[in-house]
Residue, then its C-alpha position, 0 to 999 in steps of 0.5 A: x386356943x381359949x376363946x378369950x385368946x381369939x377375941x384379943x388376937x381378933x380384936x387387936x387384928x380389927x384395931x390395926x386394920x382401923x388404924x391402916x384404913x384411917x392412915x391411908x385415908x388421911x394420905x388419900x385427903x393429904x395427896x387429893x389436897x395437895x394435887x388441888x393446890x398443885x391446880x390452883x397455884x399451877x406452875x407459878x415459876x411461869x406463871x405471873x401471878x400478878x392481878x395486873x398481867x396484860x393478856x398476851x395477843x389481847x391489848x386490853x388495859x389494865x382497867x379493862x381487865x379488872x372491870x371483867x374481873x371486878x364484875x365477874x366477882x360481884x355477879x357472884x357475890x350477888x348470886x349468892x343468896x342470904x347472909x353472905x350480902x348481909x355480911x359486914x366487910x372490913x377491907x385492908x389494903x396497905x404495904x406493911x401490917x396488913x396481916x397483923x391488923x387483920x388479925x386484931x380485927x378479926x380477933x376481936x369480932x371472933x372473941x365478942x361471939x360474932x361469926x367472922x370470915x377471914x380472907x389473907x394472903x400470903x400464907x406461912x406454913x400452909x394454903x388453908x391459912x388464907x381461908x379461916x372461920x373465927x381461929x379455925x382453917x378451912x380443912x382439906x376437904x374443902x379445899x379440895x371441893x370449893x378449889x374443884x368448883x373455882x376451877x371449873x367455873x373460872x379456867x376458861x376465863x383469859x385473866x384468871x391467875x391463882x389470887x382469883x380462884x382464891x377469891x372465888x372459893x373464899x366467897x362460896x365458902x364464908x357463904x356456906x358458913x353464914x359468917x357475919x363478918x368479912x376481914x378481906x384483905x387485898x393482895x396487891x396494891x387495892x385499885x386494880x385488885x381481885x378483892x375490889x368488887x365490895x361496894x359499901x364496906x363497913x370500914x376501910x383500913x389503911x396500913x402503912x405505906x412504903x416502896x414494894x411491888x414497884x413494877x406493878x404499883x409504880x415507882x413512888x410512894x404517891x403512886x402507890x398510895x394512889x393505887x391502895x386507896x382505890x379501896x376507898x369507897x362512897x360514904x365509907x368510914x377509912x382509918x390509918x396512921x398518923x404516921x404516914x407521909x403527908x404525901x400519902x395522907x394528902x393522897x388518901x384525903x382527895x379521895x375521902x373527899x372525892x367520895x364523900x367518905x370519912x377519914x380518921x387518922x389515928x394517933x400511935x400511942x404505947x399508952x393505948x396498947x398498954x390500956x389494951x394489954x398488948x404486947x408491943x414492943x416495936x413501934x410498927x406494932x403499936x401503930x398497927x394495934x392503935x389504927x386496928x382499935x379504932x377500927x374496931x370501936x367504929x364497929x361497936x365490937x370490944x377492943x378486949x378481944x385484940x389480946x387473942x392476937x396470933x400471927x406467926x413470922x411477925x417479931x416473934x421471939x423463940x428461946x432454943x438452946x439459950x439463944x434468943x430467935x426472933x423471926x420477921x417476915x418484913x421484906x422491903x426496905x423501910x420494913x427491914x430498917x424499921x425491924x433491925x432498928x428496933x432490935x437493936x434498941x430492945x437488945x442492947x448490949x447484946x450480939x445480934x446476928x442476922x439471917x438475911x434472905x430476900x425474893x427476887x421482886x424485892x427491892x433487895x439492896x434497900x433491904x441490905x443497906x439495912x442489914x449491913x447497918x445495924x447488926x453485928x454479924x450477917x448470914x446470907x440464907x435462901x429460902x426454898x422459893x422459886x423466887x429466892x435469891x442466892x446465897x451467892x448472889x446476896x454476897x456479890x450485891x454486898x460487895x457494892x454497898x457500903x458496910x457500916x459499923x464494922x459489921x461481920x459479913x459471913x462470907x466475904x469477910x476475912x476475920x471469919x470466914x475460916x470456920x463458915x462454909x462458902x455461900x452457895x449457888x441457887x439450890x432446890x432444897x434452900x439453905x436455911x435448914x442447914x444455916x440455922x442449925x450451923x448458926x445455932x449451934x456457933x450461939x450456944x457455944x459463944x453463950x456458954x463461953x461467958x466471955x463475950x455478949x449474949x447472941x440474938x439470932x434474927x431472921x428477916x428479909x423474907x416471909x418464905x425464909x421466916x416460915x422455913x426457919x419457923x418450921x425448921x424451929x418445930x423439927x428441932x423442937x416442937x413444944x416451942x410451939x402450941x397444939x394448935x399452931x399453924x406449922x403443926x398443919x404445915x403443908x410439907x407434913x401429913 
């Protein structure tokens, strides 16, 4: 045998022994990271989650439990020595929007060179998204060292749940990247929340204001603004919609005026978001975009940043197979209203069919009032989550509200049930996957007919339904999707 034949063979034998060596070493990051979320999220199906859990043996209330917490959290901050007490924090609490302004914040401190941390909850298709520098995720290897050090340091504590460990690694992380800038957002309500240990943040921000999480937050709108507008703090400078109830307005003054701190109510206006280049056509957007603006301009930042605005699950429009998708993650009555709604006004004279999953926390038959409203036909779907509600279930609560404007419910309506497959019981593996592609493939063959209107498939009711279909979109093809989406570094991949 020559010996330049040896040196192929034996340069090739080296390249495949690099390549097997660097395989197993991404698997071994992938699994170590995936065992890390395992401990920090641990078993949520029993676990509450909630910011606001009375201790079990212990009757402490829930202003005892976050003041413990409140000062564990600002003892660390404190000890962390540098940039991190330099760092300008903007706060967002509010029920809907929350995720979108954070975006334009953050995008705008991003695009005007600053370094800007970003704190957000829930994520779509992987955990690093909660914890970013600038566009970039934290990697795995990091969630594996900062996850590690939250959980010997913050086990032990009774009131530690998931949210906190969370809190715990964005402080040290944002820390060791010396950012400038903190986007932080809150995960439930704002009075009582993890993230409510920053004394003087550079602005509040206020999103919008409807009925979620009413167990924890209470029942009202009042009392849930009251609970959002514990955020609010001394000499602070606090934005939101003019939009709001005057209820909620009227609560958010007092306590500007308890605290001395400044309110500026913003007017919605397309020609601002036009002046800005946005794109927005739902008027949600164009609330979120103005109250964002203002935000920024109160920070000396540039607004020409907010056109670098990304966030997936949020009216986001996909064409696959000559269908229209549009994919929302809105989960709550007036969200849900407000979503169907504006599709209907964006596509008239189109058929609009919706794929309706919901959690069971959720005030599920507001969200159906809506979705038996507005479209054309409805499909019931479950996400994967542990939480989700069954196929099943959602047609039995359709069966005891009024279904209006003729609408087409697959599954319990004669007219068409004959080609549907029956609603499922609860299942492991969801049904999304299964009902996209039924219902994509009944679209392209109705589109290709020319006979009847053009369809517009809508998936809503849910953040884990909308990121399992986005998902399932990238499977069936992924150049729908840029190099540096979200879903390419989804969890459920290696």
């Amino acid at each position: 045998m020559s010996g330049l034949l040896l040196f192929v063979i034996s340069t090739v034998m080296s390249l495949s022994r690099s390549k097997y060596i660097k395989r197993n070493h991404i698997l071994s990051i992938h699994s170590a990271y995936l065992e890390t979320l395992s401990l920090l999220f641990g078993d949520l199906s029993k676990k509450n989650p909630s910011r606001h859990t009375i201790i079990p043996g212990k009757e402490k209330t829930t202003n005892e439990i976050f003041e413990e917490r409140k000062s564990f959290f600002q003892n660390k901050f404190n000890s962390l020595n540098g940039c991190l007490k330099n760092a300008k924090i903007i706060h967002i609490a509010g029920t809907k929007g929350k995720g979108s302004t954070v975006e334009y914040i953050a995008s705008s401190i991003r695009k005007a060179g600053k370094r800007v941390g970003v704190f957000t909850s829930p994520h779509i298709h992987t955990a690093r998204e909660r914890l970013k520098i600038g566009k970039e995720l934290i990697s795995k290897e990091k969630v594996i060292r900062l996850g590690n050090k939250a959980l010997d340091e913050m086990e032990s504590l009774s009131w530690t749940v998931f949210f906190d460990l969370l809190v715990h690694m964005a402080m040290n992380y944002f820390s060791e990247e010396s950012v400038e800038y903190i986007v932080l957002e809150t995960g439930i309500g704002g009075r009582y929340d993890s993230t409510n240990f920053i004394d003087n943040p550079v602005a509040v921000v206020l999103t919008s204001i409807s009925l979620d999480h009413q167990a924890i937050l209470g029942d009202t709108l009042e009392e849930i603004a009251w609970q959002k507008a514990g955020i609010i703090k001394a000499n602070s400078h606090v934005f939101t919609s003019e939009n709001q109830p005057k209820s909620v307005l009227d609560i958010f003054s007092k306590q500007c005026n308890e605290l001395n701190a400044t309110l500026h109510i913003i007017k919605s206006s397309r020609e601002l978001t036009s002046s800005l280049h946005l794109s927005t056509p739902y008027d949600v957007q164009v609330q979120n975009a103005c109250v964002a603006a203002a935000a920024i301009n109160h920070l000396d930042i540039p607004t020409n940043g907010m056109t670098d605005f990304y966030w997936p699950c949020r009216m986001e429009t996909f064409r696959i197979n000559e269908t229209t998708v549009v994919l929302d993650g809105c989960h709550n009555g007036d969200s849900v209203n407000a979503f169907l709604q504006s599709l209907k006004e964006i596509y008239k004279n189109h058929e609009i069919i919706v794929l309706f999953g919901a959690g069971m926390e959720k005030c599920v038959d507001d969200m159906l009032k809506a979705v038996l409203h507005y479209p054309d036909q409805v499909v019931m779907i479950q996400s994967k989550h542990f939480r989700s509600v069954s196929e099943e279930d959602l047609i039995n609560k359709c069966k005891l509200l009024p279904i209006v404007n003729n609408v087409i419910v697959r599954g319990i309506d004669s007219r068409t049930d004959i080609d549907f497959p029956k609603p499922k019981q609860k299942t492991n593996d969801g049904t999304i996957s299964e009902r996209l592609k039924w219902i994509l493939e009944y679209t392209r063959e109705k589109n290709k007919s020319g006979n009847s209107k053009k369809c517009i498939v809508s998936v809503c009711g849910s953040l884990f339904a909308a990121a399992e279909a986005r998902e399932e979109l990238y499977k069936i093809n992924p150049n729908l999707f840029s190099e540096d989406d979200w879903v390419r570094q989804s969890d459920s991949f290696v």
